[in-house]
CHARMM internal coordinates of N, CA and C (Angstrom, degrees):
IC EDIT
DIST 1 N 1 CA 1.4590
DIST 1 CA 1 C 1.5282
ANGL 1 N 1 CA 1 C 110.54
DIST 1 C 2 N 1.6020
ANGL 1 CA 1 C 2 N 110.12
DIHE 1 N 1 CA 1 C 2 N -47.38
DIST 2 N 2 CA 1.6243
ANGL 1 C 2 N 2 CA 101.89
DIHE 1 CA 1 C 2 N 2 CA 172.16
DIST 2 CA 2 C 1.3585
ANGL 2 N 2 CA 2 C 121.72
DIHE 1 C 2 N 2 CA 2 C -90.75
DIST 2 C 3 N 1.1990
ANGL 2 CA 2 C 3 N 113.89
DIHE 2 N 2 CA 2 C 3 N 32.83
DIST 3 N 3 CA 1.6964
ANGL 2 C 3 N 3 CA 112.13
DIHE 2 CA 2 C 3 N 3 CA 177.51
DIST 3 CA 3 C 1.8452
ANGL 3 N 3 CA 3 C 87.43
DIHE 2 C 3 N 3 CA 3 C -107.52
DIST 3 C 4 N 1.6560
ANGL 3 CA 3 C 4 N 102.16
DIHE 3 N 3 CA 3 C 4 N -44.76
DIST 4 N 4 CA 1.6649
ANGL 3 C 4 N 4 CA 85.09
DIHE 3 CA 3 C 4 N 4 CA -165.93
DIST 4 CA 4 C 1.7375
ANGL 4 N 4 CA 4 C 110.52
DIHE 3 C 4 N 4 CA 4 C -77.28
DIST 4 C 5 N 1.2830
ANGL 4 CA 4 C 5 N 127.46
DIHE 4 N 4 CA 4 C 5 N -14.06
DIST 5 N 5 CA 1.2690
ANGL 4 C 5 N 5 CA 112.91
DIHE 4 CA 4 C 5 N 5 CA 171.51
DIST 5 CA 5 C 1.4423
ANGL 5 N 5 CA 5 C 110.81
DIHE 4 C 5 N 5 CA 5 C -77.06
DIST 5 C 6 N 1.2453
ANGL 5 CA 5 C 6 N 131.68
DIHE 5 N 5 CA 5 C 6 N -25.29
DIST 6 N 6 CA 1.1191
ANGL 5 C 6 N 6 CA 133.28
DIHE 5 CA 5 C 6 N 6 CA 150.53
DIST 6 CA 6 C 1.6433
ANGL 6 N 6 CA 6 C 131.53
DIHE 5 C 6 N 6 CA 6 C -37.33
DIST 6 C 7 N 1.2859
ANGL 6 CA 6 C 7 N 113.69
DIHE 6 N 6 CA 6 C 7 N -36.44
DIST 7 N 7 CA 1.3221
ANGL 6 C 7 N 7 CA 134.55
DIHE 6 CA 6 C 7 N 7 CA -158.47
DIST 7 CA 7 C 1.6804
ANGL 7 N 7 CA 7 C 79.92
DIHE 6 C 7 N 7 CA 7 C -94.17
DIST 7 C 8 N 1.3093
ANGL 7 CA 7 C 8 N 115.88
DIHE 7 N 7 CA 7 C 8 N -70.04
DIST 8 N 8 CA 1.3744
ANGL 7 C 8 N 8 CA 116.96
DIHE 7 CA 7 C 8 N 8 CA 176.91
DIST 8 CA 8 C 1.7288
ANGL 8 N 8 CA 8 C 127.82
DIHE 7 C 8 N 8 CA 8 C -17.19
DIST 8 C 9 N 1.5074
ANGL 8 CA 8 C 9 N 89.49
DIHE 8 N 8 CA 8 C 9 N -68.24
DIST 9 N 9 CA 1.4155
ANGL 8 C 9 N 9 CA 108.53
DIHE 8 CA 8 C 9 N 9 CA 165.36
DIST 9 CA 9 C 1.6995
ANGL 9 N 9 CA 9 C 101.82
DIHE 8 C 9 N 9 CA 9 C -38.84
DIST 9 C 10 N 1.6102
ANGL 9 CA 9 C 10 N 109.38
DIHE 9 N 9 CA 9 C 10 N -81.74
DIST 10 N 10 CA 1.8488
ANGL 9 C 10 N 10 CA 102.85
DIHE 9 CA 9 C 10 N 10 CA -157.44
DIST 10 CA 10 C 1.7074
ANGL 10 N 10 CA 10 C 100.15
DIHE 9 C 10 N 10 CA 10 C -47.26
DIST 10 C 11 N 1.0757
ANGL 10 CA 10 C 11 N 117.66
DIHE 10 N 10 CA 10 C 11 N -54.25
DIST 11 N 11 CA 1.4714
ANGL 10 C 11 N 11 CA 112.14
DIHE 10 CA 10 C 11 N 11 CA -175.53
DIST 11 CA 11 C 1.5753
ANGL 11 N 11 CA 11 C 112.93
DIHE 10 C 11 N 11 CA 11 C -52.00
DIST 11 C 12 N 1.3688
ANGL 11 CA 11 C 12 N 118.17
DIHE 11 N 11 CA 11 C 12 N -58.01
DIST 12 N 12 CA 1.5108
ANGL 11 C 12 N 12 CA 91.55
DIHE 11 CA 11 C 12 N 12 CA 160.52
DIST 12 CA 12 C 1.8076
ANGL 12 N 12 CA 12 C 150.01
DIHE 11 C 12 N 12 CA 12 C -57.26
DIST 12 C 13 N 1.4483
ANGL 12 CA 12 C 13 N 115.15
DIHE 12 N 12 CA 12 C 13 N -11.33
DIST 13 N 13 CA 1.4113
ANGL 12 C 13 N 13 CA 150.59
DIHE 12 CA 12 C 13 N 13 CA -162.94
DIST 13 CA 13 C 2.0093
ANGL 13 N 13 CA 13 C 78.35
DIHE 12 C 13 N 13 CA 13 C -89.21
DIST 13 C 14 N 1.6772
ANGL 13 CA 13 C 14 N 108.30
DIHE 13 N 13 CA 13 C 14 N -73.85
DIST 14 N 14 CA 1.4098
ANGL 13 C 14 N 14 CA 109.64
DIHE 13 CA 13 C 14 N 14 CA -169.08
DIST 14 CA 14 C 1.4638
ANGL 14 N 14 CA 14 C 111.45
DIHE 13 C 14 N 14 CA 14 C -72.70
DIST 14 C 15 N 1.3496
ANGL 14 CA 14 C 15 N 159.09
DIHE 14 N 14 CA 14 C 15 N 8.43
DIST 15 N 15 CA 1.3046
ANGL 14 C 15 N 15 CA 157.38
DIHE 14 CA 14 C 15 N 15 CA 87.47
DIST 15 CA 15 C 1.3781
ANGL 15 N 15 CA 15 C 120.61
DIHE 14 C 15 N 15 CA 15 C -6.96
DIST 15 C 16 N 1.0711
ANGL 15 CA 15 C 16 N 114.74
DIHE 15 N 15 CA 15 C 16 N -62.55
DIST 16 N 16 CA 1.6190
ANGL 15 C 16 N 16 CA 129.26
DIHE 15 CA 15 C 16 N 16 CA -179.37
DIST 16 CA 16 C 1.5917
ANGL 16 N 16 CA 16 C 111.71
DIHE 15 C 16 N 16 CA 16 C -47.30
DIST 16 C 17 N 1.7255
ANGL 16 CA 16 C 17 N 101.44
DIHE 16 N 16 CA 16 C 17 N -64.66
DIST 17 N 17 CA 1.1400
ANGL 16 C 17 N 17 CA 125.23
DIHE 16 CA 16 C 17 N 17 CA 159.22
DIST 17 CA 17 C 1.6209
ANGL 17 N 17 CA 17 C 125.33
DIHE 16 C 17 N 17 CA 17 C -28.04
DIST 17 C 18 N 1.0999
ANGL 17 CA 17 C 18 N 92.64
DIHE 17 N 17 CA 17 C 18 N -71.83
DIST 18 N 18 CA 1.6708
ANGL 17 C 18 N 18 CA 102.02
DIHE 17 CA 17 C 18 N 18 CA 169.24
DIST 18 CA 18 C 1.4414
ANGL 18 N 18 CA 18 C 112.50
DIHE 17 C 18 N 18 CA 18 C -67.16
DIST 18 C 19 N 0.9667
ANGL 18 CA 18 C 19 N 139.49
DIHE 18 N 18 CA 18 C 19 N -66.79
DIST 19 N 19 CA 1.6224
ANGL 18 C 19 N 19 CA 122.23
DIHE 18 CA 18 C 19 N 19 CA 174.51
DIST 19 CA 19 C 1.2594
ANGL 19 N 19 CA 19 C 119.13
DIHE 18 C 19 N 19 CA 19 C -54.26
DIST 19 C 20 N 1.5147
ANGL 19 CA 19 C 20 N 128.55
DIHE 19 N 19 CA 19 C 20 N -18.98
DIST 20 N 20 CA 1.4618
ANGL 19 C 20 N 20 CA 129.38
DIHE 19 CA 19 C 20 N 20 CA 132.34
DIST 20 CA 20 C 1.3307
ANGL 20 N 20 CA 20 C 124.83
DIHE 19 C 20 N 20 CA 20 C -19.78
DIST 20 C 21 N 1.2673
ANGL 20 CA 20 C 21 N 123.81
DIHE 20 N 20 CA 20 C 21 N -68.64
DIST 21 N 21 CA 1.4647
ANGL 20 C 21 N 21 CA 157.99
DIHE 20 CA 20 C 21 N 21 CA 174.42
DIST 21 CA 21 C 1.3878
ANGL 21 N 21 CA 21 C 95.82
DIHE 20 C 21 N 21 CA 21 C -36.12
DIST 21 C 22 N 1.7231
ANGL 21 CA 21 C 22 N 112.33
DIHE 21 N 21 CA 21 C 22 N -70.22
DIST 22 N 22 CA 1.4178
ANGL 21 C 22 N 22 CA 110.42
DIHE 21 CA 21 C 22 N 22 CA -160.82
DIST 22 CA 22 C 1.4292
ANGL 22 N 22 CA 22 C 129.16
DIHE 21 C 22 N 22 CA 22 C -71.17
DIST 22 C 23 N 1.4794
ANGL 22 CA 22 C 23 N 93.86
DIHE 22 N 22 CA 22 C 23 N -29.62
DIST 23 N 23 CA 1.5381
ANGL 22 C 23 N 23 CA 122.84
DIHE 22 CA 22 C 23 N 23 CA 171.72
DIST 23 CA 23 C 1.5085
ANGL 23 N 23 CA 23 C 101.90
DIHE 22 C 23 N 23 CA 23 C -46.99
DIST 23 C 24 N 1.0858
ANGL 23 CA 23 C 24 N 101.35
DIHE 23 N 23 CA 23 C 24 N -66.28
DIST 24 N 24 CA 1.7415
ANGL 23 C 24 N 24 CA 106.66
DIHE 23 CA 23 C 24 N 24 CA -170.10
DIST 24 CA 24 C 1.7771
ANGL 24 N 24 CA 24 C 104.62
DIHE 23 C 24 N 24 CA 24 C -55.25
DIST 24 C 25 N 1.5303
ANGL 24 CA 24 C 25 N 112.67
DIHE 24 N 24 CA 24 C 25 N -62.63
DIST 25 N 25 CA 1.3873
ANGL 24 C 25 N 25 CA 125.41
DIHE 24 CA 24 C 25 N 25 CA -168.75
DIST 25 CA 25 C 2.2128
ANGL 25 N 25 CA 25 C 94.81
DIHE 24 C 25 N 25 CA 25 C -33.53
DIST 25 C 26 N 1.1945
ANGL 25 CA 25 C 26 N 84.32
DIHE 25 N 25 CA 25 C 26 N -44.59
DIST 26 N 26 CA 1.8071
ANGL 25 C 26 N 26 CA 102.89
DIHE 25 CA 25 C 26 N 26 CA -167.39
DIST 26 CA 26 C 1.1514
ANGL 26 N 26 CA 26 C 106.93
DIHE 25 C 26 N 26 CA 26 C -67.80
DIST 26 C 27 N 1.2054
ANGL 26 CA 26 C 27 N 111.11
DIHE 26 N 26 CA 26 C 27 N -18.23
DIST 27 N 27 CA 1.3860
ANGL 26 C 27 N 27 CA 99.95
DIHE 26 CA 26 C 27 N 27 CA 168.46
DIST 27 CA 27 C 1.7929
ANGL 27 N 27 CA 27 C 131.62
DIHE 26 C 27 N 27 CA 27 C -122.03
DIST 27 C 28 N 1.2579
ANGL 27 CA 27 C 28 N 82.67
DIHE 27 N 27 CA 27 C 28 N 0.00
DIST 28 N 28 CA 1.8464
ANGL 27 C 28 N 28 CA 94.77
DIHE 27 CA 27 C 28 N 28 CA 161.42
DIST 28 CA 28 C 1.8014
ANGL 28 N 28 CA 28 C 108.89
DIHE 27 C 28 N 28 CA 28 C -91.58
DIST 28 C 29 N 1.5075
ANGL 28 CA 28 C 29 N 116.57
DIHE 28 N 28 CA 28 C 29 N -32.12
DIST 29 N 29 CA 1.1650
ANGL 28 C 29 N 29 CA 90.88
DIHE 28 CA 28 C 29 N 29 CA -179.69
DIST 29 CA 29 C 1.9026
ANGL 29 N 29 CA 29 C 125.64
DIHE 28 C 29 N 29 CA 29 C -91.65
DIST 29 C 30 N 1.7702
ANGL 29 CA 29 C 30 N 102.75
DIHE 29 N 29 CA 29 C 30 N 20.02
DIST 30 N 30 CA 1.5201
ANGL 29 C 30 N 30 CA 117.97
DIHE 29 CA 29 C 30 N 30 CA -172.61
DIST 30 CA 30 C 1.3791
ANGL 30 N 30 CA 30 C 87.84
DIHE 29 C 30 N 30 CA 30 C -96.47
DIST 30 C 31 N 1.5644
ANGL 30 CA 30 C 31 N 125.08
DIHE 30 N 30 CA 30 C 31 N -45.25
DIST 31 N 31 CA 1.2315
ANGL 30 C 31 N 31 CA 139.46
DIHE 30 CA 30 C 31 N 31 CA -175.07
DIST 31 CA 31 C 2.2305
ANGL 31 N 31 CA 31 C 91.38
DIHE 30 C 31 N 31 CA 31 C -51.59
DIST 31 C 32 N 1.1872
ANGL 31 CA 31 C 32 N 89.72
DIHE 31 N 31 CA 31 C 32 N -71.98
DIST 32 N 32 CA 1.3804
ANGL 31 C 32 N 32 CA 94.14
DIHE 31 CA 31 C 32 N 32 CA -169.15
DIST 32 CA 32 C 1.4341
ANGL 32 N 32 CA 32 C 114.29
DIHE 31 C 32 N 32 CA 32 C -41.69
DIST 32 C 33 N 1.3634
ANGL 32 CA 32 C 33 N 118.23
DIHE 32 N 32 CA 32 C 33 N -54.09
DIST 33 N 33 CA 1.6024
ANGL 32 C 33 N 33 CA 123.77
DIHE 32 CA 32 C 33 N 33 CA 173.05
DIST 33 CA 33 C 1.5115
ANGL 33 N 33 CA 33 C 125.34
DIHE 32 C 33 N 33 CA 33 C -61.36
DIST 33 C 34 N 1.3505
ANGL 33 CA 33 C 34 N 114.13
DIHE 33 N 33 CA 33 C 34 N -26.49
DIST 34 N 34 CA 1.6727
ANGL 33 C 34 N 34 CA 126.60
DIHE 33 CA 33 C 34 N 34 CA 145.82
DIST 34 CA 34 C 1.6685
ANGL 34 N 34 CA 34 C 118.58
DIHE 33 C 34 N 34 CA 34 C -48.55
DIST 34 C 35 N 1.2324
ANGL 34 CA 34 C 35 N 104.71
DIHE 34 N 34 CA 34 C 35 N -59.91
DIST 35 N 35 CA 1.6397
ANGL 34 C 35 N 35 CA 98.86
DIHE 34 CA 34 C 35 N 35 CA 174.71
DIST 35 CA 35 C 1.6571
ANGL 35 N 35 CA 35 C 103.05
DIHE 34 C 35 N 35 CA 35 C -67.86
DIST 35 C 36 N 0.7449
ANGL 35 CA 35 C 36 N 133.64
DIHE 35 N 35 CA 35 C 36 N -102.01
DIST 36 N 36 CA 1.2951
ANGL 35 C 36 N 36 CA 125.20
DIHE 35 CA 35 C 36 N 36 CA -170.20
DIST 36 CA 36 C 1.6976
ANGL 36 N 36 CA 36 C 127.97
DIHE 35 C 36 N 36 CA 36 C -28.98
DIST 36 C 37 N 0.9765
ANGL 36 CA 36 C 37 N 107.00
DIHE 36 N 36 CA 36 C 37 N 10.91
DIST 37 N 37 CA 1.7177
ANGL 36 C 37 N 37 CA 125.37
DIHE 36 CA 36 C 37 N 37 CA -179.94
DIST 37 CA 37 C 1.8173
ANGL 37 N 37 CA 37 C 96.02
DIHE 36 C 37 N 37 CA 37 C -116.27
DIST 37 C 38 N 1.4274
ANGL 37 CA 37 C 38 N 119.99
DIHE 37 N 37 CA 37 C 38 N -40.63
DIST 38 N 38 CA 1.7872
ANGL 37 C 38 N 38 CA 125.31
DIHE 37 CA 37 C 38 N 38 CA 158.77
DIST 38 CA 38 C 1.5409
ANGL 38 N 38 CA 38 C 108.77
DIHE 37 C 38 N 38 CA 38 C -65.56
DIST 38 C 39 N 1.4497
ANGL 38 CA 38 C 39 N 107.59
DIHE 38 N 38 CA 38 C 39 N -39.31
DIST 39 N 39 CA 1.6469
ANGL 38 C 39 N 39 CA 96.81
DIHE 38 CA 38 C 39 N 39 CA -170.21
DIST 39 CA 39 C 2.0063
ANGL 39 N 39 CA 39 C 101.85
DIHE 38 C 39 N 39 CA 39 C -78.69
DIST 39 C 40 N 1.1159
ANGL 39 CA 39 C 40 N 118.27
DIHE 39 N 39 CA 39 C 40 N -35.18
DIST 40 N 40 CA 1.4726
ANGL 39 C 40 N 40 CA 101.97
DIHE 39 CA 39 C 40 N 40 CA -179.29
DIST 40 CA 40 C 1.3744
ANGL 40 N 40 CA 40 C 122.27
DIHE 39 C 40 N 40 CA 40 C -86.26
DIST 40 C 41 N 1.5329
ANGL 40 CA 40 C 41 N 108.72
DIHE 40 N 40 CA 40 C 41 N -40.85
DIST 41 N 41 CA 1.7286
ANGL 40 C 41 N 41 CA 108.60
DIHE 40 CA 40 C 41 N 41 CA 174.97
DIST 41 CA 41 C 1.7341
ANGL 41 N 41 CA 41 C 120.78
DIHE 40 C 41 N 41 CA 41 C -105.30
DIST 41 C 42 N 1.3334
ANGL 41 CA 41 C 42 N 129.99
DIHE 41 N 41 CA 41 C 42 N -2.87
DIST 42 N 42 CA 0.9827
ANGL 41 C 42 N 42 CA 124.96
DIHE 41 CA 41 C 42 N 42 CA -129.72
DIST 42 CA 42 C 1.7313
ANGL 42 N 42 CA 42 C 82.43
DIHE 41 C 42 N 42 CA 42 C -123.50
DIST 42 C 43 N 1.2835
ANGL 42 CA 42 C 43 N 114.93
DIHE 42 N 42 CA 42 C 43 N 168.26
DIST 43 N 43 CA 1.5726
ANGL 42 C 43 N 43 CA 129.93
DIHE 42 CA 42 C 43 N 43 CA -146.74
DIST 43 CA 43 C 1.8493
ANGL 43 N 43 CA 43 C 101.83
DIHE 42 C 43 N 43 CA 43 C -75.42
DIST 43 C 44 N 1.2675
ANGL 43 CA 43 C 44 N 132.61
DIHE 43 N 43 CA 43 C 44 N 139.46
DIST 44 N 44 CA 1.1768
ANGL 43 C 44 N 44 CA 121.20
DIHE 43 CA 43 C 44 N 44 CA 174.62
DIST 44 CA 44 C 1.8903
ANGL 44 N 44 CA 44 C 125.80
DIHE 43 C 44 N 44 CA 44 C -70.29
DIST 44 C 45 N 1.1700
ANGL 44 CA 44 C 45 N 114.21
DIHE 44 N 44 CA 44 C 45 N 3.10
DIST 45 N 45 CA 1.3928
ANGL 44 C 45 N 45 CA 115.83
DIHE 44 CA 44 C 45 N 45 CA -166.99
DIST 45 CA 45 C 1.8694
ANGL 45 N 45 CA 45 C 86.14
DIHE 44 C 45 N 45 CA 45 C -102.67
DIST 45 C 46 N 1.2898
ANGL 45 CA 45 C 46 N 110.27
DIHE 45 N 45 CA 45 C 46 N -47.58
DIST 46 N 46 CA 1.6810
ANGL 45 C 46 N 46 CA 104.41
DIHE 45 CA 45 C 46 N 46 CA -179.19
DIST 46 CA 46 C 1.5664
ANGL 46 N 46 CA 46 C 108.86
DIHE 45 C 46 N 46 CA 46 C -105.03
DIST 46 C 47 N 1.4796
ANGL 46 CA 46 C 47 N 131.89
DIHE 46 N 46 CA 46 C 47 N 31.37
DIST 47 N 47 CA 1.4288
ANGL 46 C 47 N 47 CA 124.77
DIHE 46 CA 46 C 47 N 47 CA 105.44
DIST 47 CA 47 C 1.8645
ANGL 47 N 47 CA 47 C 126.14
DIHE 46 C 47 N 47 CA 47 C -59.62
DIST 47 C 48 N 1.0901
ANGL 47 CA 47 C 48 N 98.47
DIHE 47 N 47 CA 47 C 48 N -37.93
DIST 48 N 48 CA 2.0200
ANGL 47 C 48 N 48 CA 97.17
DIHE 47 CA 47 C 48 N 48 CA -169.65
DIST 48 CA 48 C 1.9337
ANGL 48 N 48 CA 48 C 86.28
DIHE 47 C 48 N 48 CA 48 C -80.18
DIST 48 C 49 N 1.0527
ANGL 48 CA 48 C 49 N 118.43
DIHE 48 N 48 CA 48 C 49 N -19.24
DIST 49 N 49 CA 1.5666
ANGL 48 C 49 N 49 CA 93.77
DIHE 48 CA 48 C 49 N 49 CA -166.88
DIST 49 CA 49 C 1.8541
ANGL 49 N 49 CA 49 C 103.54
DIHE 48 C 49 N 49 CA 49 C -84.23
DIST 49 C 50 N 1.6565
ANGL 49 CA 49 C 50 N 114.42
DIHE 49 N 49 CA 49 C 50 N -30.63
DIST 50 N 50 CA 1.1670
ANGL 49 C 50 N 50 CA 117.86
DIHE 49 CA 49 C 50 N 50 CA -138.45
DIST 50 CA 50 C 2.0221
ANGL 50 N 50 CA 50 C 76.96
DIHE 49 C 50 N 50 CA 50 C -94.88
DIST 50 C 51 N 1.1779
ANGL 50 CA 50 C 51 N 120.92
DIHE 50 N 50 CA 50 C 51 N -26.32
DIST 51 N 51 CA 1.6787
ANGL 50 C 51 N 51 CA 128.82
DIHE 50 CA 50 C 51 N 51 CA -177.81
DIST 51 CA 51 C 1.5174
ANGL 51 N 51 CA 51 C 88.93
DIHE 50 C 51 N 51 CA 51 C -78.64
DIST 51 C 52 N 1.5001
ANGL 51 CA 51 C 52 N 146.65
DIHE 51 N 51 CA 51 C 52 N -62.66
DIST 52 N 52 CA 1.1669
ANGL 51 C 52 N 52 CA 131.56
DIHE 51 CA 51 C 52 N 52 CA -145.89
DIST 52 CA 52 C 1.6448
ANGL 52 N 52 CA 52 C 119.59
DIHE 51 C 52 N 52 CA 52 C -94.71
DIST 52 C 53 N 1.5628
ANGL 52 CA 52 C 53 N 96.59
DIHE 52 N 52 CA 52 C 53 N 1.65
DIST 53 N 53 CA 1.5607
ANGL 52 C 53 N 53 CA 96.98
DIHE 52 CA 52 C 53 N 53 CA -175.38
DIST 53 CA 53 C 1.6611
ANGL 53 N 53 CA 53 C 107.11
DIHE 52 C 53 N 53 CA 53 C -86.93
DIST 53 C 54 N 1.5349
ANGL 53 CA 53 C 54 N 100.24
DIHE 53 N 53 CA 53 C 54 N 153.58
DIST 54 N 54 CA 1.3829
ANGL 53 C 54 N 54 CA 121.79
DIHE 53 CA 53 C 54 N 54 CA -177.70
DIST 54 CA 54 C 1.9039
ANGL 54 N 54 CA 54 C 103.63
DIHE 53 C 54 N 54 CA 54 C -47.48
DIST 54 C 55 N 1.6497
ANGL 54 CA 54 C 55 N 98.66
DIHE 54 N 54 CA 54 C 55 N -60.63
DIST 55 N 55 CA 1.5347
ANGL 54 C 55 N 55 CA 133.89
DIHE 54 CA 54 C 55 N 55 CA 174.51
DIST 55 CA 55 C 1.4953
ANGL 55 N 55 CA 55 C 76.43
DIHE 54 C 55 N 55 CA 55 C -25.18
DIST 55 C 56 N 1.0313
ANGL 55 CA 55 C 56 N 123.97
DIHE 55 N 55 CA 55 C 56 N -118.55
DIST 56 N 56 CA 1.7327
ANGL 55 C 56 N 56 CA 148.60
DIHE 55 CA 55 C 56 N 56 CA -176.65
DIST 56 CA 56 C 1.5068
ANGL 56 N 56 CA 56 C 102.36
DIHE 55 C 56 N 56 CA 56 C 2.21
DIST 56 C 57 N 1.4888
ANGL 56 CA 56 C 57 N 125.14
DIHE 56 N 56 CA 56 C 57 N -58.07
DIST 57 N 57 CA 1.1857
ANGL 56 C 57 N 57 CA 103.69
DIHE 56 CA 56 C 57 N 57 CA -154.86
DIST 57 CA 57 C 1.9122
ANGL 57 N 57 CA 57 C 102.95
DIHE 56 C 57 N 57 CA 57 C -92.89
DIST 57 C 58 N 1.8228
ANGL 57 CA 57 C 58 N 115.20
DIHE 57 N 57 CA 57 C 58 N -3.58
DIST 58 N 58 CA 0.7662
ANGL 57 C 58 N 58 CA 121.45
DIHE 57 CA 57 C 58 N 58 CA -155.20
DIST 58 CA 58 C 2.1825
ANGL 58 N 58 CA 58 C 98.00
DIHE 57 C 58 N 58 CA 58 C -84.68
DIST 58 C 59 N 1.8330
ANGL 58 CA 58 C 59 N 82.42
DIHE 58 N 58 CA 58 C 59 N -35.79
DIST 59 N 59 CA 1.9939
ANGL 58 C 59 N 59 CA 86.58
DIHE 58 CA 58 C 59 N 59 CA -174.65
DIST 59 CA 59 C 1.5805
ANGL 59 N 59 CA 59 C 110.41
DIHE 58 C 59 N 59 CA 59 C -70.52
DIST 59 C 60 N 1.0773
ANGL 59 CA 59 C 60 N 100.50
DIHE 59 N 59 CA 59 C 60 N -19.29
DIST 60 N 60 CA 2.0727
ANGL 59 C 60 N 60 CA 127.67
DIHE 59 CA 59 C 60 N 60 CA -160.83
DIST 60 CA 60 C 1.9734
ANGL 60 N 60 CA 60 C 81.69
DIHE 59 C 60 N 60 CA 60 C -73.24
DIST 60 C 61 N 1.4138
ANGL 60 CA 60 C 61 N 117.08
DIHE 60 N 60 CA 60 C 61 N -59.76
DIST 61 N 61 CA 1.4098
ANGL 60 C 61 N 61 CA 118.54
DIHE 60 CA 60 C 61 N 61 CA -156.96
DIST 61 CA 61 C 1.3586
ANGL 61 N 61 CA 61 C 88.41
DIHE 60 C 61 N 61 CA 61 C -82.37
DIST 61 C 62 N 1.1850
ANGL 61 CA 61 C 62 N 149.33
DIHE 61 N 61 CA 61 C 62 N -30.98
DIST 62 N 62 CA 1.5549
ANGL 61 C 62 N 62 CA 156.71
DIHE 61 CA 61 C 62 N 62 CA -157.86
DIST 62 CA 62 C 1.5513
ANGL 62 N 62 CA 62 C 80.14
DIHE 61 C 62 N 62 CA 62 C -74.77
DIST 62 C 63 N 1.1511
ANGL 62 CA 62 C 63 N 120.81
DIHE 62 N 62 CA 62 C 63 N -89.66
DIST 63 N 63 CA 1.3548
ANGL 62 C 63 N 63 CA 131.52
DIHE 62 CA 62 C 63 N 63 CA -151.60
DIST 63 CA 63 C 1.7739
ANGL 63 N 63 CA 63 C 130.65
DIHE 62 C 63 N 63 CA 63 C -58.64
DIST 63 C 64 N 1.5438
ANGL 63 CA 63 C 64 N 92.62
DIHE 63 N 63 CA 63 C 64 N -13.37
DIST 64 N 64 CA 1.3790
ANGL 63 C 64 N 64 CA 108.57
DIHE 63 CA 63 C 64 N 64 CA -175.13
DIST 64 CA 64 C 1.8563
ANGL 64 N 64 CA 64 C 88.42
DIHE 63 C 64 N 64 CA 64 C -95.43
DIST 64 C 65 N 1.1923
ANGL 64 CA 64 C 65 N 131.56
DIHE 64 N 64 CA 64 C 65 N -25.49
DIST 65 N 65 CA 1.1253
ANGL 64 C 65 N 65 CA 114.34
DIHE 64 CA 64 C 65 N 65 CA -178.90
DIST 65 CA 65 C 1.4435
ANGL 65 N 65 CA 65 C 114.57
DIHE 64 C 65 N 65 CA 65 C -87.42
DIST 65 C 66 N 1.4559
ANGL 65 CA 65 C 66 N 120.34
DIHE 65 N 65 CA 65 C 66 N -25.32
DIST 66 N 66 CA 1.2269
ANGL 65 C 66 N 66 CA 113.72
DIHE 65 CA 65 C 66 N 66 CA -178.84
DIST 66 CA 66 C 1.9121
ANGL 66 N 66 CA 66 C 101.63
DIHE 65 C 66 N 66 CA 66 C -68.51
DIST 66 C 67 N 1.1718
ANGL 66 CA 66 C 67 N 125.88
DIHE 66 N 66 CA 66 C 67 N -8.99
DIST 67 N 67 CA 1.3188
ANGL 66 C 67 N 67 CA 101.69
DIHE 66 CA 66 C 67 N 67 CA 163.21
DIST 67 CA 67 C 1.2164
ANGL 67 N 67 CA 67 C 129.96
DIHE 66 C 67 N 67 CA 67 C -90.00
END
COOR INIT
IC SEED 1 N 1 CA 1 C
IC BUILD
C-alpha cells in the first residue's frame, strides 16, 4: 500500500516536472519568435529598446536556465 502511493507521488512530482519543462521551452521559443519578428519587420526605436533593456536580458537569462 505504501510503495504504490509512493510510486504515485514520483510519477506525479515527474509529470509536473515535465510539463514544467514544456511550459518554459513554450515560452522561450514564442519569446524567441517575437524577437526575431521585431528584429526583421518591426519599428527601429522598439527593436533598440526591446535588445537594450535590463528586463530583456534578465527573462532571456531566467528562461534559458530554467531549462
Amino acid at each position: 500500500m505504501r510503495q504504490t502511493i509512493e510510486q504515485q507521488s514520483a510519477t506525479s512530482a515527474t509529470q509536473l516536472v515535465r510539463f514544467y519543462k514544456i511550459v518554459m521551452v513554450t515560452i522561450l521559443l514564442i519569446g524567441a519568435a517575437l524577437d526575431v519578428v521585431l528584429l526583421l519587420a518591426g519599428p527601429e526605436p522598439l527593436l533598440r529598446y526591446v535588445f537594450t533593456t535590463v528586463g530583456e536580458l534578465f527573462l532571456t537569462v531566467w528562461m534559458a536556465a530554467a531549462l
